[in-house]
N, C-alpha and C positions, 0 to 999 in steps of 0.2 A: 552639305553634310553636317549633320548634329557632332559635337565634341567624344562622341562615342570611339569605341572601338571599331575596325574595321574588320567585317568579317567574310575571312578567305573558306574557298573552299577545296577539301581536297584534291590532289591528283585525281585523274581515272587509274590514273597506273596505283597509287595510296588505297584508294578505296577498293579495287581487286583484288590486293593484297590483305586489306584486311579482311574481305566476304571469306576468303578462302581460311583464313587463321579461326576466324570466330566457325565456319562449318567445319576443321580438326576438332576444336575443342569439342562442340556440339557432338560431334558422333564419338569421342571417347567418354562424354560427359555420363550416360549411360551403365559404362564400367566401372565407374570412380562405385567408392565406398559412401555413401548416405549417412548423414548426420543421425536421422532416427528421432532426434527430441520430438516428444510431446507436445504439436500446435493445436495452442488454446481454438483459434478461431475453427478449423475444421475438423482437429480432432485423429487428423493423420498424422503419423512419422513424417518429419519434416526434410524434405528432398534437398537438400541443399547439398555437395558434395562434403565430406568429412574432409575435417585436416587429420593430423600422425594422432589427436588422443581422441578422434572418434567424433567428435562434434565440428559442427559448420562454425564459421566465424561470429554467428550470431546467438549459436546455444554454448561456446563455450571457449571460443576462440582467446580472449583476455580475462582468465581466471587467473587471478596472481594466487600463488602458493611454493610453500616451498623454505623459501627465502628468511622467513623469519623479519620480513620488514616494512608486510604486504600493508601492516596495521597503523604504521608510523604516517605522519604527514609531511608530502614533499614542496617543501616549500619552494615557491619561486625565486632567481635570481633578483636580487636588488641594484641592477646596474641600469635601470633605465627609471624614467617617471612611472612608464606603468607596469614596469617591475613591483618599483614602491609602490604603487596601488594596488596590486596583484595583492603583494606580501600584506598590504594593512584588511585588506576585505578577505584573504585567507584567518587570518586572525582574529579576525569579527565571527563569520563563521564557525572558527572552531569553539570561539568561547560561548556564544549562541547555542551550540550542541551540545557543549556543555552543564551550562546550565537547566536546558530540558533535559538532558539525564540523567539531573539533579532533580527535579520536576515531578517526572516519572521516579524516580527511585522510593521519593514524599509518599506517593499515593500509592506505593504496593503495599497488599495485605503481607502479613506476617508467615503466609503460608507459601506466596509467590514470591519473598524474600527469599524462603529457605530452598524452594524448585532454583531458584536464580545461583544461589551460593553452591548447589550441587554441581548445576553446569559449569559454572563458571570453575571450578576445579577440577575438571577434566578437558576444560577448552581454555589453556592457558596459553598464549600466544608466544608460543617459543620454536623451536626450530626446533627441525624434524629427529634428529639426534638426541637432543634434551628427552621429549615427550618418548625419543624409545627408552632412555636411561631410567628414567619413572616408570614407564610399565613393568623394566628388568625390574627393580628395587619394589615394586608391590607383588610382583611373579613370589620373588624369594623373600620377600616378609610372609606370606601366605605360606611357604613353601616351610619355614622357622615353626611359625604359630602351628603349623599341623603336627613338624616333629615334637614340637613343646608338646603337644595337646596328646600325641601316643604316647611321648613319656611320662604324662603325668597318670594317663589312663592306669598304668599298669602298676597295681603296689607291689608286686615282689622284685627285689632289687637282685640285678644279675651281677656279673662277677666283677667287670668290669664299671660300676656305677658314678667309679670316682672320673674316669673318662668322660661317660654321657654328660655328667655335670658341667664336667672343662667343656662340651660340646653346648650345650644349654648354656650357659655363663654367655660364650662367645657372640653365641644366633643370637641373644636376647640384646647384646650389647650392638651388632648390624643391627636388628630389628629399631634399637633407638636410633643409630646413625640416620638411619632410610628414612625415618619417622620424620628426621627434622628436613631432611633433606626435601620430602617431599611437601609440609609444611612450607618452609621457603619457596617451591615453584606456586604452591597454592597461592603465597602473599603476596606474589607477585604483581605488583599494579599497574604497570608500561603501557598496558594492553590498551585494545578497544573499550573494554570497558571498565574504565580507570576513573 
């Protein structure tokens, strides 16, 4: 015999066992819910059974989201040698990507700069909480600016003008608050594309 493994072969009684497991699955397989993605190669909804958010393991199974930490990198333990080698070629790597998008950044036009500064302030890698707290605060800056905008529409002053004003004073003073607040999530540079 070669230094190999030796290889056994099932029971009959193991292998009946399993003919019979694998024809359950088979004939409930049919019932299951269908992934549906888009296959490149034929062009059909792709048969694969869905998992709970709809998609097969292979169109959607390991989507990180959610977390707020999908974007961060996790680095390897340092308790072994090739730990430590792990952890030195992670770190080649990331400064490597680095620096190409530094690279990439050199040779954008002026115009694909400002497309990139638009998204990138609406795709600010923060947790799902944050990003509604910004939508609330441009909801009700929006919501300010329209009240400013009929009160300034109207030049006859009603009875109560000195109130509107205390009310304008206030909106105008949120409207700065929000302004910076969301300034702050804009400068934000943690992210992916940091």
């Amino acid at each position: 015999m070669s230094g190999g493994r030796r290889r056994t072969r099932p029971s009959p009684a193991r292998s009946a066992n399993a003919r019979v497991q694998a024809g359950k699955i088979n004939r409930r397989r049919h019932l299951m819910p269908k992934c549906g993605a888009h296959a490149k190669t034929t062009g059909l909804p792709c048969q694969q059974p869905a998992m709970g958010n709809g998609r097969c393991y292979f169109h959607g199974g390991a989507t990180p989201k959610g977390d707020g930490r999908w974007h961060r990198p996790i680095w390897p333990k340092m308790d072994t040698p090739e730990g430590i080698a792990r952890f030195y070629k992670k770190g080649a790597e990331l400064t490597d990507r680095n620096k190409k998008r530094e690279r990439e950044a050199k040779q954008r036009s002026p115009t694909q700069v400002a497309a990139y500064e638009r998204w990138r302030a609406t795709h600010a890698p923060t947790t799902a909480a944050h990003r509604a707290a910004l939508r609330e605060a441009r909801r009700q800056a929006a919501q300010a600016i329209d009240v400013l905008k009929a009160s300034s529409a109207s030049p006859a002053r009603s009875v109560d003008a000195s109130a509107r004003e205390a009310e304008i004073i206030d909106l105008r003073a949120q409207i700065r608050f929000w302004d910076r607040e969301i300034e702050i999530a804009e400068n934000w540079n943690t992210g992916v594309f940091a």
